[in-house]
C-alpha positions as CSV (number, residue, x, y, z in Angstrom):
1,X,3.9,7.0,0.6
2,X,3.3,4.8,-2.4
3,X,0.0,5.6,-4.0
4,X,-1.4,2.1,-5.2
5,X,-2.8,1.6,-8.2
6,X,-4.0,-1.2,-10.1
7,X,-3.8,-1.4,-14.0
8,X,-6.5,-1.9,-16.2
9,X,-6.6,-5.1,-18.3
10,X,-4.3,-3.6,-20.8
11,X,-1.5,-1.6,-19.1
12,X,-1.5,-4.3,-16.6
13,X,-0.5,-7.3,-19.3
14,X,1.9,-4.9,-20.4
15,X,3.5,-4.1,-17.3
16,X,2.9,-7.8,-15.6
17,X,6.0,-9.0,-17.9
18,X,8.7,-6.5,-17.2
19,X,7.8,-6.2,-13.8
20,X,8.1,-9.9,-12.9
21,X,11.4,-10.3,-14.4
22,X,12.9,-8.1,-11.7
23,X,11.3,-9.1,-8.9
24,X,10.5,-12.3,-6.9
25,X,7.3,-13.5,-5.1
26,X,7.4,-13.6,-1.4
27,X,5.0,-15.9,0.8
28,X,1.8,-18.0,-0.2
29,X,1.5,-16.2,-4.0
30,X,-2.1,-15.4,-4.7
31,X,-2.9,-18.1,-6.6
32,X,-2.7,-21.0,-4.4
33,X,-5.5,-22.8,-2.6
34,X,-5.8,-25.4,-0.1
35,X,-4.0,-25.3,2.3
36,X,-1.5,-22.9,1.6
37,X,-5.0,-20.6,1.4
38,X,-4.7,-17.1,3.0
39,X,-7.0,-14.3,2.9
40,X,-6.8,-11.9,0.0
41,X,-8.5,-9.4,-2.0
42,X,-8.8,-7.8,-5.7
43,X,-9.4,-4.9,-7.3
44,X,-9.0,-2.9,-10.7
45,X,-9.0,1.1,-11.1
46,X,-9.5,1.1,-14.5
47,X,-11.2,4.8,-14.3
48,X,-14.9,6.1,-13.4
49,X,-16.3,5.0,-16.8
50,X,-15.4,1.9,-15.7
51,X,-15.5,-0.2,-12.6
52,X,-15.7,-3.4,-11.6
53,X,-16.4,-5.2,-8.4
54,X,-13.9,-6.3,-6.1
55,X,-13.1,-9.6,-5.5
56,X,-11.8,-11.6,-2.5
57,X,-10.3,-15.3,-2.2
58,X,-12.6,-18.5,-0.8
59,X,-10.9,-21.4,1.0
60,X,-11.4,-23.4,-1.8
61,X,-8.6,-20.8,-3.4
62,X,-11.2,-19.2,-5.8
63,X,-11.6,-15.5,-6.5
64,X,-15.2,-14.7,-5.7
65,X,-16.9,-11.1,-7.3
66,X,-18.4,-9.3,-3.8
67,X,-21.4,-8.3,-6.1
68,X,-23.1,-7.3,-2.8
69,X,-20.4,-4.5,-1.8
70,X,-20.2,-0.8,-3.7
71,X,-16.4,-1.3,-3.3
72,X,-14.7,-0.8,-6.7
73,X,-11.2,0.8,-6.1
74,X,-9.6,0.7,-2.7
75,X,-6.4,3.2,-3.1
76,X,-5.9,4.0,0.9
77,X,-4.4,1.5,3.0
78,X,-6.8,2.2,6.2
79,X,-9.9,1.2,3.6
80,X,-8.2,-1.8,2.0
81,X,-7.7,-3.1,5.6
82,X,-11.4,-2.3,6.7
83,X,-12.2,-4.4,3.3
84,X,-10.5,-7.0,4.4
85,X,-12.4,-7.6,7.6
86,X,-15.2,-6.5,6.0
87,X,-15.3,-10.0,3.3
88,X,-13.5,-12.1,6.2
89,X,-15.7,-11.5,9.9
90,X,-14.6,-14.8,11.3
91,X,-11.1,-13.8,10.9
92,X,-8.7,-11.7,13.2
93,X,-7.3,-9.3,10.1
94,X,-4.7,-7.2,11.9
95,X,-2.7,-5.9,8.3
96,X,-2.6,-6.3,4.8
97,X,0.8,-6.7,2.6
98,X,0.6,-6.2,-1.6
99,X,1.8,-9.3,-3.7
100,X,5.1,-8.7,-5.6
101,X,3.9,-9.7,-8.3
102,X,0.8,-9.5,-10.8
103,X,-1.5,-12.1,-10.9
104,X,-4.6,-12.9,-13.8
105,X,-7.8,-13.0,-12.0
106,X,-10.4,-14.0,-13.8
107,X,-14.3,-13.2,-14.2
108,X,-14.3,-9.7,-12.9
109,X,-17.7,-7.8,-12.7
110,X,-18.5,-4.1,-14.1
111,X,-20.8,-2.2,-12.2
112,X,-24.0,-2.6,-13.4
113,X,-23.5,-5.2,-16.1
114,X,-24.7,-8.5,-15.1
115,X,-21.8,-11.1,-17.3
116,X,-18.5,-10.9,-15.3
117,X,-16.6,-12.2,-18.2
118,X,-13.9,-9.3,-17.5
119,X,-10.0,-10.8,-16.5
120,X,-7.5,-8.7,-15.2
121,X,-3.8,-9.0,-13.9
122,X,-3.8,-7.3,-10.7
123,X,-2.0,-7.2,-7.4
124,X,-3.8,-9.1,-4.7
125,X,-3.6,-7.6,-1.1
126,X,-3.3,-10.1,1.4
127,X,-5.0,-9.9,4.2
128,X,-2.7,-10.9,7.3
129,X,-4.4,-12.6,10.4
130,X,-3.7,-12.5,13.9
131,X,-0.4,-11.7,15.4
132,X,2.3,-10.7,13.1
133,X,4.5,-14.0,12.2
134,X,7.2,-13.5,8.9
135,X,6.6,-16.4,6.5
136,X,9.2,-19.3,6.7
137,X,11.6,-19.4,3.6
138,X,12.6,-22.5,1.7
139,X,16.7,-21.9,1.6
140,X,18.1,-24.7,-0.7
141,X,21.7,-25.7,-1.1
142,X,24.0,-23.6,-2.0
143,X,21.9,-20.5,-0.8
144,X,22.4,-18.1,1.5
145,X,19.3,-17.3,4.3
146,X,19.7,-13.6,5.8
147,X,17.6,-10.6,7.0
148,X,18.0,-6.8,7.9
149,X,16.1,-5.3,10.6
150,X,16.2,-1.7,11.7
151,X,13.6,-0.1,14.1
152,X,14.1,3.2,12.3
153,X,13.4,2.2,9.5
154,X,9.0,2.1,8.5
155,X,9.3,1.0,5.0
156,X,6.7,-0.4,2.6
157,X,6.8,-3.7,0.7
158,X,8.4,-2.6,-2.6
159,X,11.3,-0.7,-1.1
160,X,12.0,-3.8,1.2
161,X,12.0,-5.9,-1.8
162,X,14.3,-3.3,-3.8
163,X,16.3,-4.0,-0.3
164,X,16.8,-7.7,-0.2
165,X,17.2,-7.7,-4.2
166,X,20.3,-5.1,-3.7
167,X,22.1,-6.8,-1.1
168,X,21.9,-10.2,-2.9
169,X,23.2,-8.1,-5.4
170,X,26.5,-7.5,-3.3
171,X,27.5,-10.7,-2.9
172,X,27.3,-11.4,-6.7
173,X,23.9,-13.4,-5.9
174,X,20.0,-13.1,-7.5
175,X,17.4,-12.8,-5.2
176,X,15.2,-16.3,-5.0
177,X,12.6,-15.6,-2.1
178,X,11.6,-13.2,0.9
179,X,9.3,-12.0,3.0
180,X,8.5,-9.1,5.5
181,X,9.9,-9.0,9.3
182,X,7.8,-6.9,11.9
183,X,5.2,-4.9,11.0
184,X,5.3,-1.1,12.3
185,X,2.2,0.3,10.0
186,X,-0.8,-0.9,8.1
187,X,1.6,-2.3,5.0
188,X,4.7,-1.1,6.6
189,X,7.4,-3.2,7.9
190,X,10.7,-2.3,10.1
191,X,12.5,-5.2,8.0
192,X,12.5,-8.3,5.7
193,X,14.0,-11.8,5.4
194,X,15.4,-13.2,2.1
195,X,17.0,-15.9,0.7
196,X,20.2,-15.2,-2.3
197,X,21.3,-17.8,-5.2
198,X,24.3,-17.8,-6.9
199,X,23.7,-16.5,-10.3
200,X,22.4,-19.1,-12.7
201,X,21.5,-21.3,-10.0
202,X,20.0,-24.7,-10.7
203,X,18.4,-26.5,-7.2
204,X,19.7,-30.2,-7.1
205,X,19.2,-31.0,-3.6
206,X,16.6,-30.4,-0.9
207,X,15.8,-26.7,0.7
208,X,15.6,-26.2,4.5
209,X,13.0,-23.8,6.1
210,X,14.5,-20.5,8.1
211,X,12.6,-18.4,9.6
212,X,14.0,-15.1,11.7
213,X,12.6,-15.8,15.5
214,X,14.4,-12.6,17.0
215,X,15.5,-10.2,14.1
216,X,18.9,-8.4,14.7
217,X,19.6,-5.0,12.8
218,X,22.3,-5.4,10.6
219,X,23.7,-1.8,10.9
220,X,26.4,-2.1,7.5
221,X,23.5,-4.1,5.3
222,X,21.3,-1.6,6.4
223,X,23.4,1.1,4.3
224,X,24.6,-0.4,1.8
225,X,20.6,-1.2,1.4
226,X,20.0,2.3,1.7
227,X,22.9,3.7,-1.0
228,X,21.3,1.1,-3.8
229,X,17.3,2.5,-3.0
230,X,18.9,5.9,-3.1
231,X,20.3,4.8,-6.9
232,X,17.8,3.2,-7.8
233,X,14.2,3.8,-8.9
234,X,11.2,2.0,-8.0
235,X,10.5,-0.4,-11.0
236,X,6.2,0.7,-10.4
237,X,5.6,3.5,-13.5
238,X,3.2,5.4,-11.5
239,X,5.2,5.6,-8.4
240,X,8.7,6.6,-10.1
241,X,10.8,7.7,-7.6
242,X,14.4,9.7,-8.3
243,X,16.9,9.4,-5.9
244,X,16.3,13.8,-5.2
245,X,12.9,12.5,-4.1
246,X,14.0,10.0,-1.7
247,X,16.9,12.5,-0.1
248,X,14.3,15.2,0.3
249,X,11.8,13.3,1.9
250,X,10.2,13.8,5.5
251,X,12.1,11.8,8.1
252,X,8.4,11.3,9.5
253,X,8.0,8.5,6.6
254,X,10.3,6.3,7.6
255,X,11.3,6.6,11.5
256,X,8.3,5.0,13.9
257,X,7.9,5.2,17.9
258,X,4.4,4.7,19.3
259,X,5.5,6.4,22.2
260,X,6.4,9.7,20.4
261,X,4.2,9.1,17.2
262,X,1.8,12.0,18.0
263,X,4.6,14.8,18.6
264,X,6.7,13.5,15.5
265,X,3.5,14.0,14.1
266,X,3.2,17.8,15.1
267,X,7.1,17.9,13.8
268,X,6.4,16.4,10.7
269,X,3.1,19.1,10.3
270,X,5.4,22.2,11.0
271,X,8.1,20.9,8.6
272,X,5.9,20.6,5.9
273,X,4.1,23.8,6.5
274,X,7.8,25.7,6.8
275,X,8.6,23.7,3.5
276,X,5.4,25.3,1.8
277,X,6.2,28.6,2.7
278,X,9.5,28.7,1.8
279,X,8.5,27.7,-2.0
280,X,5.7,30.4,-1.7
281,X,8.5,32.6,-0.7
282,X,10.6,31.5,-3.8
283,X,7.1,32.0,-6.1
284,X,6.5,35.3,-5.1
285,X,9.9,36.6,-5.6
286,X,10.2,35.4,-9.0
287,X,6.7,37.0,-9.8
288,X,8.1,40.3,-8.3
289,X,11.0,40.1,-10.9
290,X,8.6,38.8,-13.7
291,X,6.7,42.3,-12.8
292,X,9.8,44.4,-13.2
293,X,10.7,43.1,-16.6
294,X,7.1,43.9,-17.4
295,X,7.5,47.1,-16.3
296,X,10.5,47.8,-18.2
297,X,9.2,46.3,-21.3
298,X,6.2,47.8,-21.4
299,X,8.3,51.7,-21.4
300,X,9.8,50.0,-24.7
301,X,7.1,47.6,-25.9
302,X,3.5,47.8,-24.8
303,X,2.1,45.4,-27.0
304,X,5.1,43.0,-26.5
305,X,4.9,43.9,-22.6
306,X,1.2,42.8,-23.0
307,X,2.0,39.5,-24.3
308,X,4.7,38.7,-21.8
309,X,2.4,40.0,-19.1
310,X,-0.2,37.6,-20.0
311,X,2.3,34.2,-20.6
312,X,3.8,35.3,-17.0
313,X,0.3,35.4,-15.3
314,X,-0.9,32.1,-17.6
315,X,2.9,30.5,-15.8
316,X,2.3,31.8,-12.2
317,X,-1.0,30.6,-12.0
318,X,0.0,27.0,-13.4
319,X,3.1,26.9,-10.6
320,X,0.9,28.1,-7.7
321,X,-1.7,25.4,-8.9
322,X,1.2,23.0,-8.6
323,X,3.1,23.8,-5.5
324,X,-0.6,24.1,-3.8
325,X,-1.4,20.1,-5.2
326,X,1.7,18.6,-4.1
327,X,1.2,20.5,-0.4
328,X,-2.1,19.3,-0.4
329,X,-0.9,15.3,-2.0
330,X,2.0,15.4,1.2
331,X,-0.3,16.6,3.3
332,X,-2.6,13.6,2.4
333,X,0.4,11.0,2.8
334,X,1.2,12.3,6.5
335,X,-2.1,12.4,7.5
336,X,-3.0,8.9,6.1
337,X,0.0,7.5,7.6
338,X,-0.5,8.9,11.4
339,X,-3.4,7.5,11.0
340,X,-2.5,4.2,10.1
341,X,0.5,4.0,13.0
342,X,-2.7,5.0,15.7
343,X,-5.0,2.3,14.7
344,X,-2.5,-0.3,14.4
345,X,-1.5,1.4,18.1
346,X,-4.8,1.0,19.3
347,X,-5.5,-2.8,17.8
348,X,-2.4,-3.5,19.5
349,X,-3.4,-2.1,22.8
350,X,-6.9,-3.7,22.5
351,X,-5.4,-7.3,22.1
352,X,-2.7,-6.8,25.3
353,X,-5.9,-5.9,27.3
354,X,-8.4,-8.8,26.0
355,X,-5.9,-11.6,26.8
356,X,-5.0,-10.1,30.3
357,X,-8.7,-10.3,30.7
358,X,-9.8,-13.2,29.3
359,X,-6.9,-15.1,30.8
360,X,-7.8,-13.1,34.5
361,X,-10.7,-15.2,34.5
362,X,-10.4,-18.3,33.0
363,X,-7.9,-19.2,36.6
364,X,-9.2,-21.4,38.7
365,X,-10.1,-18.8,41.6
366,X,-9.9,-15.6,39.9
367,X,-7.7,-12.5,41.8
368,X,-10.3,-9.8,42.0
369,X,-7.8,-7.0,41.6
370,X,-6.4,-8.7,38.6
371,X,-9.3,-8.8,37.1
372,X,-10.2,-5.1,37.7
373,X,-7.2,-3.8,36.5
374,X,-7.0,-6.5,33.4
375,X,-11.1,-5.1,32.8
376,X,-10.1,-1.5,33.5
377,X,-7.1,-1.6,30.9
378,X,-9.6,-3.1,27.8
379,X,-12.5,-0.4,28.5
380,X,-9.3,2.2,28.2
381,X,-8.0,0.9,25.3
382,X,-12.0,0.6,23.6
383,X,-12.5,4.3,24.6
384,X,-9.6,5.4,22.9
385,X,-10.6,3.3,20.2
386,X,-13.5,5.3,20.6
387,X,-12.6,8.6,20.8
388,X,-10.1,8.6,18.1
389,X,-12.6,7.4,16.0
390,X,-14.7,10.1,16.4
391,X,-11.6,12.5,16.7
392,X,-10.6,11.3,13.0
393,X,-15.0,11.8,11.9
394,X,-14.7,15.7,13.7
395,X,-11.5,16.3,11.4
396,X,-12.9,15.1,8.3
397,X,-16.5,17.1,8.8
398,X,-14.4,20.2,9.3
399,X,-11.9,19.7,6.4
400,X,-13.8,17.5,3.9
401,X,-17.4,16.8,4.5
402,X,-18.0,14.9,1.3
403,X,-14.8,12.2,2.8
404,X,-17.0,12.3,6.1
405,X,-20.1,11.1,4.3
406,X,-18.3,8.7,2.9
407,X,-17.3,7.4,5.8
408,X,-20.4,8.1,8.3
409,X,-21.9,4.2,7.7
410,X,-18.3,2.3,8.5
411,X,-17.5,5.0,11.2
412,X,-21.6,4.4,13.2
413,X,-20.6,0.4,12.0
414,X,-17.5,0.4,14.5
415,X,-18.2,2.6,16.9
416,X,-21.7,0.4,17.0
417,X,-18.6,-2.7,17.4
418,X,-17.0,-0.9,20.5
419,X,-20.0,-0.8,21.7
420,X,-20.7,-4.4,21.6
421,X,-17.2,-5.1,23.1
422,X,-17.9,-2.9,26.2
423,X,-21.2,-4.7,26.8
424,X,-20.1,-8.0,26.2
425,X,-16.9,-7.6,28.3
426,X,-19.0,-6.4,31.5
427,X,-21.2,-8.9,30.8
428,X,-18.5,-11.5,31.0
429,X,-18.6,-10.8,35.0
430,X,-22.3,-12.2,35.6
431,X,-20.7,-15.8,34.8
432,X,-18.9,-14.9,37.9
433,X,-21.7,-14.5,40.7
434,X,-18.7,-13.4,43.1
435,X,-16.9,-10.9,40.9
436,X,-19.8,-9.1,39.9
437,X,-21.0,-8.4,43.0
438,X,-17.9,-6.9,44.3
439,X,-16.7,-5.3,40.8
440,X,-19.7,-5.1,38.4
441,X,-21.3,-1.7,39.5
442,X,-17.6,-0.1,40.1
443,X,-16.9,-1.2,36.6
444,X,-19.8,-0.1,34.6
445,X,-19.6,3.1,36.1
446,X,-16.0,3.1,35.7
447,X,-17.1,2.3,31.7
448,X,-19.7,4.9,31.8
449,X,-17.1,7.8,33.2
450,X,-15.0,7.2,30.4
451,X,-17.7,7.6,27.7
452,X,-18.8,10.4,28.9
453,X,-15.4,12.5,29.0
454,X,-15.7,13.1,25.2
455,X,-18.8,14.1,23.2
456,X,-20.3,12.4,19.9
457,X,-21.3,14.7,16.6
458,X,-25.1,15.2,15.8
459,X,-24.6,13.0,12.9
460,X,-23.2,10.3,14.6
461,X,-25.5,10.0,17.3
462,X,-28.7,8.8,15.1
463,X,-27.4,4.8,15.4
464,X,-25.2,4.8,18.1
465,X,-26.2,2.1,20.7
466,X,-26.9,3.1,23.9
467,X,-24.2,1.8,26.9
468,X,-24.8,-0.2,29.5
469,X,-27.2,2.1,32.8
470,X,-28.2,-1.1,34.7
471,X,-27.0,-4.9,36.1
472,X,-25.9,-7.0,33.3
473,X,-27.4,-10.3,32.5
474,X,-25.1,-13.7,31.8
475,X,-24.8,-14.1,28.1
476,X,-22.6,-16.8,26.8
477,X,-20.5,-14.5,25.2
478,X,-16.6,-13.8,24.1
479,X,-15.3,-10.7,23.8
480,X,-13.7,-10.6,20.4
481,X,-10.0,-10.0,19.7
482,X,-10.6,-7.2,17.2
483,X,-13.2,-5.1,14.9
């Protein structure tokens, strides 16, 4: 996975330039307002000695400093998307998608300083809302509109790019505009939709929109796409990627399948682990032949043996030190990735269930069994919301409790939200005097079976809201689409 990172003021002037003369922007770009507004946020990582506030975009199409937020540097997509619905509550944030290109935002705000006079070219996230819909591209004469879409492929927003570029590329063409097709991740996408000049292309007459309403994999784009990443490196200086990196990477990264994510998961885990030893392996036996020579030099040499001794251990240590990191850096990418694919699983799941629901009662004469079933299906899909939620908070206390504490306020904050859903979907039934009396106590003790088939740690149990032990009252509430 791409580890994100945005320049300080300086490398990220330097960078903007030769950066944006290889690539295109995609969508609504960051700077727009009015109508063409859309969510988005900003950050620099500039360092520890120096951080600045995050920013996030007004309707008006103005950057705003979140002064009133410790967030500084979001690196992890999970976080970025958490942000996002953090700065925009009235808003159904589902995903986020980076900008292609760098834009100068202005009057950033270092921690603890009160002038924000600090500008800074950066890549915005956007912050996507609601159901998943690709952007409609501007195709004008003399252009070619096409797409490639392959389920197997989970791939993020630069290598899609690099993808639409290339096969422009085959047809003697430049690359004008594109945008992503289907998300199967938090900033991952199963395709993308472009638009290809011809080479020194001047518009004269008027573009027409195209947009992909049912993508259709493109088997032979799809590898000629694949031979020109496999070439070429990812323009990003901190993300470099040779083509030996690509080849040897997991399959895990970029095949998805809800339905099998957690054993490809498992798969993925053992692969890696097999990989690790098998470089041990390698380390060990070139340490056993480093000790020979030792051996036989110090018979001859002791004071040279000595010194070789000492530059072998000084090299060992330094190649166990770094065969250790990038175990631990892969094993970070995997983890942070199955992660991603179950919440977006969940949210998914979640949003099925709500509109069955909502819609189950909003008929004229609602079908009791319909509604039970519809109800039934949104407290499953909030108590495995639940429970991997605190599944994730159990892993992180055990393997790093610093990343836990980190985490404890936004983890009690949304498991304090399911809780809110639960109540406020039973309570939906008291605005139906004849449902609730034949479904309301099945279903809250239904609701209460479920919580209590998993157990919550001691230090998440301090805030957590207590659920729902007798009759609900009417409350003119919805029950939200999402956290």
């Amino acid at each position: 996975m791409t580890l994100f990172v945005f320049y300080s003021v300086l490398h990220s002037v330097l960078w903007a330039s030769s950066y944006a003369a290889g690539y295109v922007e995609s969508g609504v770009s960051a700077g727009e307002a009015g109508p063409r507004f859309e969510p988005q946020v900003a950050m620099v990582c500039a360092g520890r000695n120096h951080q600045y506030h995050a920013q996030y975009m007004t309707q008006t199409g103005r950057w705003v400093t979140d002064a009133n937020s410790k967030v500084t540097c979001l690196k992890d997509k999970v976080d970025i998307l958490r942000y996002c619905k953090q700065v925009y509550p009235e808003r159904d944030i589902t995903n986020i998608v980076e900008s292609s290109h760098y834009y100068k935002v202005p009057n950033f705000c270092r921690v603890g300083h009160a002038k924000c006079k600090a500008a800074a070219w950066v890549k915005p996230y956007r912050c996507l809302e609601g159901s998943f819909q690709s952007d409609a591209l501007l195709v004008p004469e003399g252009c070619l509109f096409d797409h490639i879409h392959n389920q197997s492929r989970c791939w993020e927003f630069d290598r899609w790019n690099t993808t639409a570029d290339r096969a422009c590329g085959a047809r003697r063409m430049t690359l004008k505009s594109f945008a992503m097709l289907l998300p199967c991740g938090i900033d991952v996408f199963s395709g993308v939709e472009f638009v290809c000049c011809p080479k020194n292309y001047k518009s004269h007459g008027k573009a027409r929109p195209m947009e992909v309403e049912e993508p259709v994999a493109l088997p032979q784009m799809d590898h000629r796409a694949q031979q020109a990443i496999s070439a070429t490196p990812t323009p990003k200086m901190a993300t470099t990627t040779t083509s030996q990196e690509v080849g040897t990477r997991d399959e895990y990264f970029s095949r998805f399948d809800p339905h099998e994510e957690h054993d490809a998961f498992r798969r993925a885990e053992q692969r890696l682990e097999e990989r690790h030893r098998e470089k041990v392996s390698k380390i060990m036996k070139e340490w056993s032949d480093l000790e020979e020579r030792y051996q036989d030099l110090r018979a001859k040499d002791p004071h040279g043996a000595e010194e070789f001794k000492h530059r072998m251990t000084q090299r060992f240590q330094q190649t166990v030190e770094a065969v250790e990191a990038e175990n631990e850096a892969e094993r970070h990418q995997l983890t942070a990735l199955h992660q991603q694919r179950i919440v977006a699983h969940i949210n998914e799941m979640k949003r099925e269930a709500m509109t069955c629901y909502t819609r189950a009662l909003a008929e004229k004469q609602p079908n009791t069994h319909r509604v039970q079933k519809c109800l039934q299906k949104l407290l499953r899909a909030l108590n495995k919301d639940r429970h991997h939620t605190v599944s994730h908070y159990k892993h992180l206390l055990n393997s790093d409790y610093e990343a836990a504490d980190r985490e404890r306020d936004s983890t009690l904050q949304h498991l304090s939200d399911l809780e809110r859903m639960v109540n406020q979907s039973l309570n939906m039934l008291a605005r139906h005097p004849d449902l609730n009396a034949k479904i309301g106590r099945l279903m809250r003790e239904y609701s209460a079976a479920l919580r209590s088939k998993y157990s919550t740690p001691p230090e998440l149990s301090t805030r957590s809201p207590k659920p729902i032990t007798s009759d609900a009252k009417s409350e003119e509430e919805q029950v939200p689409e999402d956290n």
